[in-house]
N, C-alpha and C positions, 0 to 999 in steps of 0.2 A: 504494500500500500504506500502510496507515496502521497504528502501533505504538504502545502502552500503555507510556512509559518514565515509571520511578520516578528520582527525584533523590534525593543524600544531598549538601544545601547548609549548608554552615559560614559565622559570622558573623554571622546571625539573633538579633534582642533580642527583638520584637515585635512586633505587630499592624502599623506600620509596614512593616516590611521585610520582611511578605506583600505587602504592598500597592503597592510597591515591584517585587518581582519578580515578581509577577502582572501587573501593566502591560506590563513590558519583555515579556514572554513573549507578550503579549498583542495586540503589535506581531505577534508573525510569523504570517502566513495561515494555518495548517497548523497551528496550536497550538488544543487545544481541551479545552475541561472541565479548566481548569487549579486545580489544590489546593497550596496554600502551608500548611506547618505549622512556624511557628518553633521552639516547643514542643520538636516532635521532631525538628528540623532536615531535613525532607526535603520531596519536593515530587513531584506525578504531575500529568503530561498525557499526552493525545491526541496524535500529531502525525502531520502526511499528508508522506509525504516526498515525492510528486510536488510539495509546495509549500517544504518546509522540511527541510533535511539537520539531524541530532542537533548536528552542528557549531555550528551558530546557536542551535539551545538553550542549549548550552555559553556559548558568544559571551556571548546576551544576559541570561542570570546574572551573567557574570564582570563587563557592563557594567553593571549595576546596583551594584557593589561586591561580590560574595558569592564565597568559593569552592564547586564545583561538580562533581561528577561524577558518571556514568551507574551505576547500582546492577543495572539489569534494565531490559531492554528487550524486549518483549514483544508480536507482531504479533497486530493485534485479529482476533479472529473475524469472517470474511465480510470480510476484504480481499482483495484479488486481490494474485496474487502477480507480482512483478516482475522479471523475469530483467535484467541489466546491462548496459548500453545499448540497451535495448531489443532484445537479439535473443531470437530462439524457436529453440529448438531439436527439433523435430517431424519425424516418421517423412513423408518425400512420400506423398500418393497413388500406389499403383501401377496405377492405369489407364491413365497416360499423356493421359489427355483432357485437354484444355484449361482450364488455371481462373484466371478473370482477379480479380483485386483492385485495386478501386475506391478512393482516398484521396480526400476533400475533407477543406480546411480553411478558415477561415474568421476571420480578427480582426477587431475594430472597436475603436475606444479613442476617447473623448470625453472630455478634461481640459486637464490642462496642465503643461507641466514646471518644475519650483521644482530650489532646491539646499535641500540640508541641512546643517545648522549642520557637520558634517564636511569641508562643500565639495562633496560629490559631488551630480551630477544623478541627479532621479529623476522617473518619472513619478507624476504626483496624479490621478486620476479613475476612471473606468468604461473596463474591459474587458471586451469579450463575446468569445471564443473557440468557437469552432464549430469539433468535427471530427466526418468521418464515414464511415465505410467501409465498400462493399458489394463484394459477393461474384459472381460470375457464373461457376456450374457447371454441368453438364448434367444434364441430369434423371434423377432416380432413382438419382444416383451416390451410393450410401453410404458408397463413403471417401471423395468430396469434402466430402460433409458430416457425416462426423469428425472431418477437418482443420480443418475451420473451426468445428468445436465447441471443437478442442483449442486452437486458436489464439487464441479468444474467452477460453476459460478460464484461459490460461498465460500470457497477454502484455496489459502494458500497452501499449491502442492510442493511449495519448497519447507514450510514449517511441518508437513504432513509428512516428508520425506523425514526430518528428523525425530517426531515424535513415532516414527513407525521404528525407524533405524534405533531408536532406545538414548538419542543423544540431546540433549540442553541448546539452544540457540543460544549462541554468544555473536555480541554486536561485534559484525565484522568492520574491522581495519580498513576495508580498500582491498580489490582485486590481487594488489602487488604487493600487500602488508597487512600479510597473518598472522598475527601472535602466536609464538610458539611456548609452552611449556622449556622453564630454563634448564631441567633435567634433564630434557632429549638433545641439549645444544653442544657437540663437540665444542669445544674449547679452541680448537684450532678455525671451525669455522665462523663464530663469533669473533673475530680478531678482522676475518674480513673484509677491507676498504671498501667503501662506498664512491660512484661515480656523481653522485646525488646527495649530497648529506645537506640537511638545512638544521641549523642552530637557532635562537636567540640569544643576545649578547643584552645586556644590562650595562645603560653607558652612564660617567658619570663625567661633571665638568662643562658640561653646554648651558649657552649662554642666551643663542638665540638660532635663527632657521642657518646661520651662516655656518656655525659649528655643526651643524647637522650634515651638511654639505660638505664640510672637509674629511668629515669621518667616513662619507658615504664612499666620497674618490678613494680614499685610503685604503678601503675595504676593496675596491675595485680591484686597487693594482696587485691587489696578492695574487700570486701565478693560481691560477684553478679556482677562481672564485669566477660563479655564473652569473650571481644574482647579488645584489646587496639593497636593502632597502633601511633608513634611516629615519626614525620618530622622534621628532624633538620633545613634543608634549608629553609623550610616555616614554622620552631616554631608554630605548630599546630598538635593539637593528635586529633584521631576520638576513640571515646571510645563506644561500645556496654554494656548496661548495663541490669541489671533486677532493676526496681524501686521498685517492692516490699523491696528488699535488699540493695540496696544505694540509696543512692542521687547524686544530682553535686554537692552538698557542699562536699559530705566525698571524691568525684574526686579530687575539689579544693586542700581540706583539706592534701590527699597525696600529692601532686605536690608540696606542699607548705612544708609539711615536708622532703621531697626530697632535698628541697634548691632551689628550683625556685619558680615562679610564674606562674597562672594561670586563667582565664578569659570566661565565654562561650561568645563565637561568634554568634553575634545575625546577622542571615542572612539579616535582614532588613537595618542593618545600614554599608551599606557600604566603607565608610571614614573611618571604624574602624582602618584597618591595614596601613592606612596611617598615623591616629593619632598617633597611637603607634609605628611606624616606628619613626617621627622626637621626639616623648619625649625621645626615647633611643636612638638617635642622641645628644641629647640638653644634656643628663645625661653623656652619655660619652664623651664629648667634655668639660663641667664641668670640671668633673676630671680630663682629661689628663692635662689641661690647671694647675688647683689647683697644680696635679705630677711635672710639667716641673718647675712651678716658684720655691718649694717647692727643686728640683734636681739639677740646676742651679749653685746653690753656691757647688754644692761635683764637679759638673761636672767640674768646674771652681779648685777646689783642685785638683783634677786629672792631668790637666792640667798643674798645675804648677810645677808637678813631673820631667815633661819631658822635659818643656820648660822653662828656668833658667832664661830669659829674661823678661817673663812676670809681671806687678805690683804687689807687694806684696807677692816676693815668697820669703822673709825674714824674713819680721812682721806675715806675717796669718799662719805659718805650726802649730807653738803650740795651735792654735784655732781649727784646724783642727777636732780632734776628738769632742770635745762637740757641736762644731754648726750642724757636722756631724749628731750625736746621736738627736741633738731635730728635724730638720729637715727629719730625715729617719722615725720616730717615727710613724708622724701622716699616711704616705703616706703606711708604711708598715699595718698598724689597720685600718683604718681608710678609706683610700681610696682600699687598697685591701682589705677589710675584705670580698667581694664575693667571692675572690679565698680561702681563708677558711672555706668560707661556702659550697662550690662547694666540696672542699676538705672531708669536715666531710660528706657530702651526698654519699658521693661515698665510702668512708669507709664504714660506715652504710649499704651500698650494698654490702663489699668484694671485690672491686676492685679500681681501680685509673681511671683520667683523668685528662685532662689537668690544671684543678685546683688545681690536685694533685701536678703536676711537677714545676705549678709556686709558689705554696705556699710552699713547702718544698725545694726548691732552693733559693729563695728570706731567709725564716726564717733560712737560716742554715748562709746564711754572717749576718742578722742582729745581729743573738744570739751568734757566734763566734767573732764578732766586741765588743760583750756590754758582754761578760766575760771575754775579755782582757781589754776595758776601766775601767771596775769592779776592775782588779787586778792590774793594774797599777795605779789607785786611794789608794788600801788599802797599795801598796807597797810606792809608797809617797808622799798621802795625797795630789795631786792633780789632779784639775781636768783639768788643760790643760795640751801641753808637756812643757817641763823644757830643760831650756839651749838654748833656741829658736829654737827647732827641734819639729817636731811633736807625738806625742805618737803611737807606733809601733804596726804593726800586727791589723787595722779597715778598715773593707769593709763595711762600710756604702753607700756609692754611689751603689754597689754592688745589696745591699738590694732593696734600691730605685729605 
């Protein structure tokens, strides 16, 4: 039976995070004619439940980062209808005559079994599945061949094939990825390489769509990479790979020569993005906290430019520039050195972002501020101002 479900998906910035959950969804066999609209935050597919339960819809939303739930679900016209676990519930013939029912089935599977960055085995290749079932009534019975009209018409003979065969439906994988039991997996042929491996990476350090972009090339240029798609709003790339030719180290290994960071997201452990949500809370509250004590005393010289009233706008202008200079010092290196590094990343790719714009606006008052302290030092030999004025022409708060 195949069903028409609408999605109402929260999280959604952009053209990205269609592209994004279009993928993921794109992974399950059963998933088809899929529409992503971030826009309106909702999303419609096709889906065949003999191949995919609504469950794994859910699933493979929530793993792409989005929140997600079913709005309407809606079985397409010209499905046949499924009764639960396969049974029929139909009126017997009353002739009593004999009527027998035929089962064949049929597998074949040509591939080979990999693990998946989660750990678990699965199978990779071509499966042909053959079933088929006849009938043997007696002639001219016309309620034997009602029943078997009715039966044709009311019952999946793929759940009928299992429930006869004595076996459990499990939500299949995908034609090309069949879960296997990890006890039947040689060990040797789990090791594997894949021509097809796709990851998710957990990126940290972006700024804005411009960082998105330099990680995205970065990812490109790794030898054996097919695919690389880049989500700024949910700091997460989905990359297509060939494993003969990279790894997820040499993934990491770019993102991290880029100027960011990088992580694979282990579907298993779900608290993941929460963990790392409140450390880059906890990191940037740090800092700003270290910036503001650290900015305080310029903000406070500033201050006293305008306002002639305030304590100490007699005694402190000639201190002005040195407490200035040590105080901008660390906040400019030290607490911005990301936006430097942001900055040289984006070089290295030929173009700018917003690293760019705050590192070279910040370094152009700290280095214009500390070549006039420079020269008004050499010209007389001090390092505060003289005469009780402050020394002229420093934008240290500026920097700060």
């Amino acid at each position: 039976m195949k069903k028409h479900l609408k999605l109402k998906i929260t999280g959604m910035h952009c053209a990205s995070c269609e592209k994004i959950i279009t993928m993921e969804l794109g992974e399950l066999a059963g998933a088809s004619n899929i529409k992503i609209n971030s826009a309106a935050g909702t999303g419609e597919l096709d889906l065949d439940l003999a191949l995919n339960q609504e469950e794994e819809v859910l699933a493979a939303v929530k793993k792409a980062g989005y929140e997600v739930e079913i709005i309407n679900a809606a079985e397409l016209p010209g499905a046949v209808a499924t009764l639960p676990d396969g049974q029929v519930s139909l009126k017997q013939p009353s002739t009593g005559k004999p009527l027998k029912v035929k089962l064949e089935t049929s597998v074949q599977a040509e591939g080979r079994v990999l693990t998946g960055h989660d750990g678990q085995p699965y199978f990779e290749g071509k499966i042909k599945n053959d079933k088929r079932a006849e009938f043997d009534m007696p002639e001219n019975d016309r309620d034997s061949q009602n029943f078997i009209d009715q039966l044709a018409k009311s019952a999946n003979l793929s759940n009928l094939f299992d429930k006869v065969m004595g076996t459990e439906k499990k939500s299949a994988a995908g034609p090309d990825r069949l879960p296997v039991k990890p006890t039947a997996v040689p060990a040797t042929e789990a090791k594997e390489l894949s021509a097809s491996k796709r990851i998710s990476l957990s990126l940290s350090g972006m700024h804005c769509a411009s960082c998105a972009n330099i990680i995205e090339r970065s990812l490109k240029k790794v030898p054996g990479v097919k695919e690389g798609n880049v989500n700024f709003a949910a700091e997460k790339a989905s990359v297509l790979f060939d494993e003969t030719k990279a790894t997820a180290a040499d993934l990491i290994a770019a993102v991290k020569a880029a100027g960011y960071k990088a992580v694979i997201v282990d579907a298993r452990d779900t608290e993941f993005e929460a963990r790392k949500r409140r450390a880059e809370i906890t990191g940037y509250r740090k800092k700003f906290l270290i910036s503001m004590i650290l900015s305080l005393p310029m903000l406070y010289f500033m201050l006293i430019d305008f306002f002639k009233w305030l304590p100490g706008v007699n005694s402190l202008p000639p201190y002005f520039g040195i407490v200035s200079l040590l105080l901008a010092t660390p906040v400019q290196f030290i607490i911005g050195y990301g936006f430097y590094g942001g900055m040289w990343s984006s070089l290295k790719m030929k173009t700018f972002n917003m690293d760019s714009l705050i590192a070279i606006g910040t370094s152009t008052a700290y280095l214009y501020s500390l070549v006039y302290f420079i020269i008004y030092f050499i010209q007389t030999g001090s390092l505060i101002g003289l005469g009780g004025v402050k020394i002229p022409e420093l934008y240290f708060e500026t920097a700060a």
